[in-house]
Every structure is written in C-alpha cells, then in structure tokens.
N, C-alpha and C positions, 0 to 999 in steps of 0.2 A: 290442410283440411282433412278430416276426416274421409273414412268409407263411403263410397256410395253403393245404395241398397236400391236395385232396381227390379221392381217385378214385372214380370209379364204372365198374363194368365188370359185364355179365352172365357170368359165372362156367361157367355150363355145368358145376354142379360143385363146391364151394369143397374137399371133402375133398383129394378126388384132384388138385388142382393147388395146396394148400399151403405145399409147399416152395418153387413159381416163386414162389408170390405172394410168401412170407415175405422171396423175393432179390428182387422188385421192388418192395416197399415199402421193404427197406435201400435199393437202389442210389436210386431216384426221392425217398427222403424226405419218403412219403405219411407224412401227420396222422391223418385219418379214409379209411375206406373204406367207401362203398356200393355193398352188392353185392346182385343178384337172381340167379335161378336157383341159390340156391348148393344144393338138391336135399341138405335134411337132415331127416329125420324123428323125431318126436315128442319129447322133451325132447332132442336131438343139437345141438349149438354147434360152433362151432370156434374153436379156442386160437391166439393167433397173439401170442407173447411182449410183455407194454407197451401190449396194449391189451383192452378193454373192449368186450365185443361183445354184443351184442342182436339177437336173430334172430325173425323170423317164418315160421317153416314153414308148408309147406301140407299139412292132413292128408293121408293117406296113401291113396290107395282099394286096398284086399285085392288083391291078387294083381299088380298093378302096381310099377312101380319109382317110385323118389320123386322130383318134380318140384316147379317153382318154387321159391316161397318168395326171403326178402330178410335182408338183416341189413347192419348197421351196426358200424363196430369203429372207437374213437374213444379214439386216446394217452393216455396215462393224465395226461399234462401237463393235459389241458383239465377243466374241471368241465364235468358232463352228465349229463343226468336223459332219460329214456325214458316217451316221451308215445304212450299208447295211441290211435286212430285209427281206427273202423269203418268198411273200404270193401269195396263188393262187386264192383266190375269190374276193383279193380287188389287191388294185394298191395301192401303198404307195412309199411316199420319206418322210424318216426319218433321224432326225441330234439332236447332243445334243446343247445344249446352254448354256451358263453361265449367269445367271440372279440372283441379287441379290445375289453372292458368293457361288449360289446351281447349281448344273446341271439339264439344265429342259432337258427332252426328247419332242420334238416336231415332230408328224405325221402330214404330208399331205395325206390323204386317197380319196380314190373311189371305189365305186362298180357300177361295171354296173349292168343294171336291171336286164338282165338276171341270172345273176351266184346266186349261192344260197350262202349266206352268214354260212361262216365257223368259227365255236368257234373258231377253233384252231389257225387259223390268228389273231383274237381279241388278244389271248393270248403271241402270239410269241411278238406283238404290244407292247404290255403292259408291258411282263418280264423283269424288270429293277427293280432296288432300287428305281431309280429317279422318282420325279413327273414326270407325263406324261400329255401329250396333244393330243389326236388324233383327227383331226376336219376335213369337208370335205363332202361330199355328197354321202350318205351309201344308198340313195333309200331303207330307210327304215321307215317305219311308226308306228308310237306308240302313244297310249294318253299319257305315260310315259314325252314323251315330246312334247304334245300339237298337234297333228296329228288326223286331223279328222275321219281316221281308220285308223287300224293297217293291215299291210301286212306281208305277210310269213320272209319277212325277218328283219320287224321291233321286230316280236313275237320272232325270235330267239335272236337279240341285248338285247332285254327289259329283255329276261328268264336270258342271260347273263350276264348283268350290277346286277340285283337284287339277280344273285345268289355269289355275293359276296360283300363284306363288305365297300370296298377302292376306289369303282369307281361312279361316281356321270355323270351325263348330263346336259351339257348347251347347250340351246336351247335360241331363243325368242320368242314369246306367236303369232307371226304375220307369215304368209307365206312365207317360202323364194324360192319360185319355183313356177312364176307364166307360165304356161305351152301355151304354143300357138296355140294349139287346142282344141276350146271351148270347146270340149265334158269335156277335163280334167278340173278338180278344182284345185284352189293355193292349198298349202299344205306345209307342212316344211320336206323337206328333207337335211340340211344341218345342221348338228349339230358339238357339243363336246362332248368329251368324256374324263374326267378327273380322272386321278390317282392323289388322295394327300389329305393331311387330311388339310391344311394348307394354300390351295392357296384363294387370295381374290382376287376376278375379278366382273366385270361389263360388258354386253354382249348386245348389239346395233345393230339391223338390221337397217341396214341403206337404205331401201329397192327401194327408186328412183336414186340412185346414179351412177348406170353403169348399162351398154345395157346388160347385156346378159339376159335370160329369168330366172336366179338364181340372188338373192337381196347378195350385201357382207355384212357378219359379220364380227363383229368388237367384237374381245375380251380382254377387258384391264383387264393386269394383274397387282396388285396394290402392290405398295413395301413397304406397311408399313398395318395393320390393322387399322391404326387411321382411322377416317372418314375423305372423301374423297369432293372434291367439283365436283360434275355432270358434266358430260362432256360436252359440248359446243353443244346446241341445234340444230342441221341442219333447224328443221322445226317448223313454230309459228302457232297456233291457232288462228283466229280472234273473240274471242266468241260473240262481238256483231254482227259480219257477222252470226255465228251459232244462235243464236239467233232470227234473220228475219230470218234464214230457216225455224226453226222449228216453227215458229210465221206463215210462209206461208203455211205452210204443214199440212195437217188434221192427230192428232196424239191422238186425245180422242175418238179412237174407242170403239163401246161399249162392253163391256165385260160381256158375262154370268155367270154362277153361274159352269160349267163343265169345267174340266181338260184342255182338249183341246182348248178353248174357252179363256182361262186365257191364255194358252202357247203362242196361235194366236198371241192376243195383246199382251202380251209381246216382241215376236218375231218382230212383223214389227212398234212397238216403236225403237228397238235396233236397226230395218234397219236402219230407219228414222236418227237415233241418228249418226248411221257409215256415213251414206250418210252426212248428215250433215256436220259432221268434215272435210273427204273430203273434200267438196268443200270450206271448210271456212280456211284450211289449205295451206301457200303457206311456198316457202323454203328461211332459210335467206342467205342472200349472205356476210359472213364475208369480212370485206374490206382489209385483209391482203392477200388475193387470188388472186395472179397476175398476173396467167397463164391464156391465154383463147385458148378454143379447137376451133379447126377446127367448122367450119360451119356447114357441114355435119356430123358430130359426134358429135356436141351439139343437132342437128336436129333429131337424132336417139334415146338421150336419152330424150328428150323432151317428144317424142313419146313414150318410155316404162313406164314414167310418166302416162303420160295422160291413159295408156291402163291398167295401174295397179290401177287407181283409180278408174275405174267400176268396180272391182271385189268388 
C-alpha cells in the first residue's frame, strides 16, 4: 500500500469552509481527516464525496451559537470501525483503521481552553495494543514541542508523554495558531501524539493553505522504512530575490564585545533573514489542480496569506 496522508486541522468551522477543504484534500491527496472545532449541532455531519465521516458534536447550550466538537472522515479505500471513548476535559472522535495489514487507532482530539487537561483522558485515549494517533488542538504549550512557553496545560501533557516510555510528539518547528488579536503571538497549538515504536512519518505545516486562523497538518505515514522521495513542495524560494533583500537592507550591525550586544545582532540578522524569505517566497501552482474556488474564498485565503506573512 501506498502513504498515508492524514490531516488534522482545527476548522473553526467544517460547514462553511467545505468547498476549500473539498479542493485541498483533491489537491494534497489527504486519506483521512481529523478535524476539531468543526461547530455542528445535534445529528448535523458533513458530506465530503468518498469518504466516511464520524462526528462528535458538543451539545448545544439555548441561546448560544454552536461550538467545538471533532470528526473524523476516513476514504472509503480503508476498512474502519468507530470506537466509542468517554472523556471529560477533551472532546475526541475515535475509529480504528487498517493500514498496512496493522490496526492503527486514530483520535481526533480537542480541549478547550478553559478545562484543565486530565491524565486520565490521555490514558483511556491511548489504552489499546495498537499504534495510536491522537492529533488535534490540546491548547497546550511546551518547548517539548517547539512552544514559545509552556502553559498549565502543556506542563501536565509534557510531565505525561515523558513519564512513559511508548509515547513520542509530532509537532512542526513553525506556528500553527496564528491568533487574530494582536495582543496574542503564533504559537503551535496543534500537535500529535504517537503510540508505536515503529511508525515512519513525515509532518508538513502547510500553513497558507486554508482560512481558518489554525495552519493544517499534514501527516504521512510511510509504508515502508526504505527512504522516501519529499513530498511535493507547495512553496519555492527565490534566493536571488532574497539576495537583493538582504543586499538592500543594513545587516552589518555593529557588535560589542557583551552578551547582550552579540544576542541584539544576532537577533535582528535572523529577523532580517525571516523577513527576507518571506517576501522572496511565493507558492507553486502544480498544473494538475483543476478545481478553482470561488472568488470570494480564494479572496479570504489570499488574505490569511498575506496577514500570516508579517508575523
């Protein structure tokens, strides 16, 4: 068998950004998708052609609009059975899958901010033989995995992953939560959490790709340990564009002989360098992508492009 391409992204959403998804599961050649926030109430699903989807809503409170909730939507190519799972401080839609002739356990999780993250949920998640997957947006923070601090509820995931032996974290090194008021900084709130001594993956933010104010992950899981050929680049560098940046930009500040003074210039070469790439970066348009979106939803992520590249 081939890869498998599993995405997980907090949605903000699943109705009303449908169509994107529909065109970035054709173009990317997603398998499975877990999704949280997709904000559907009481028996509401979403259809999304070839595949099979399984949802956990969060009941609705009177007079409020509808929030949270998870679901799972898994290609009709795979056999998969839907495993029921009681947790009280996350939200999860759980199903097993046959991949590669093994049964993987596959979570779609969420915590909202408020709730204080519970060992004991982690572990009902986890208790299986099978490899597991639990991915999804834990609003939780940790250098562990690349979080500029750590929060009360990233210290309890981090004290729990490290206090056993079998469970490892995939993350990617870039922010997947860029937040829409300035006060707040990106940050990566949207991880994995891997049971298996055995699995070979590759993990891709692909982070201008769709509107919501969370960037989707993309995690392929590789069906052979042989080496692997890179996944198909989205986005190209122009380094001779980078090049006349940094050629126009003053970046031989001078540097004293103190700590602090070394750090300075280092720091705002590295801005100089980010900013750089930036704007010397654009995205490639593979010619086999045949769908085109709407006007006004090409117009929206255009815009979370453009607002994501000043951070």
């Amino acid at each position: 068998m081939s890869n498998t391409r599993i995405l997980f992204w907090n949605c903000q959403g699943v109705t009303r950004r449908r169509l994107e998804l529909i065109d970035f599961i054709h173009q990317q050649k997603i398998d499975i998708l877990l999704l949280n926030e997709i904000h559907l109430t009481g028996q509401r699903s979403i259809n999304i052609p070839n595949y099979f989807t399984y949802t956990s809503n969060r009941p609705q409170v009177p007079g409020h609009s509808a929030g949270g909730g998870t679901a799972i939507l898994v290609h009709r190519r795979y056999t998969h059975q839907h495993v029921a799972i009681s947790t009280s401080s996350l939200e999860n839609t759980t199903v097993h899958i046959q991949v590669n002739n093994t049964v993987l356990r596959l979570v779609a999780i969420y915590k909202r901010p408020a709730n204080i993250l519970l060992p004991a949920d982690l572990t009902a998640l986890l208790d299986t033989p099978h490899n597991t997957i639990v991915a999804g947006d834990l609003n939780s923070k940790h250098q562990l995995w690349f979080s500029r601090r750590p929060n009360a509820a990233g210290s309890v995931l981090a004290h729990f992953i490290n206090s056993r032996n079998d469970l490892a974290v995939a993350a990617p090194v870039t922010p997947t939560h860029y937040p829409n008021n300035s006060n707040h900084s990106p940050d990566i709130l949207d991880i994995a959490i891997i049971k298996s001594n055995n699995i070979q993956y590759h993990i891709e933010n692909l982070s201008s790709d769709l509107s919501s104010d969370h960037t989707p992950i993309v995690l392929e899981l590789h069906s052979t340990s042989a080496s692997m050929n890179p996944p198909e680049p989205t986005h190209e560098v122009d380094w001779a564009a980078f090049q006349s940046y940094m050629e126009s930009v003053s970046h031989s500040p001078s540097i004293g002989s103190t700590t602090n003074s070394i750090d300075s210039a280092i720091k705002n070469l590295t801005t100089l360098m980010s900013n750089g790439i930036v704007c010397s970066t654009s995205s490639i348009v593979h010619s086999d992508h045949s769908r085109v979106l709407p006007k006004k939803l090409q117009l929206e992520i255009d815009l979370k492009r453009r607002l994501r590249s000043r951070w």
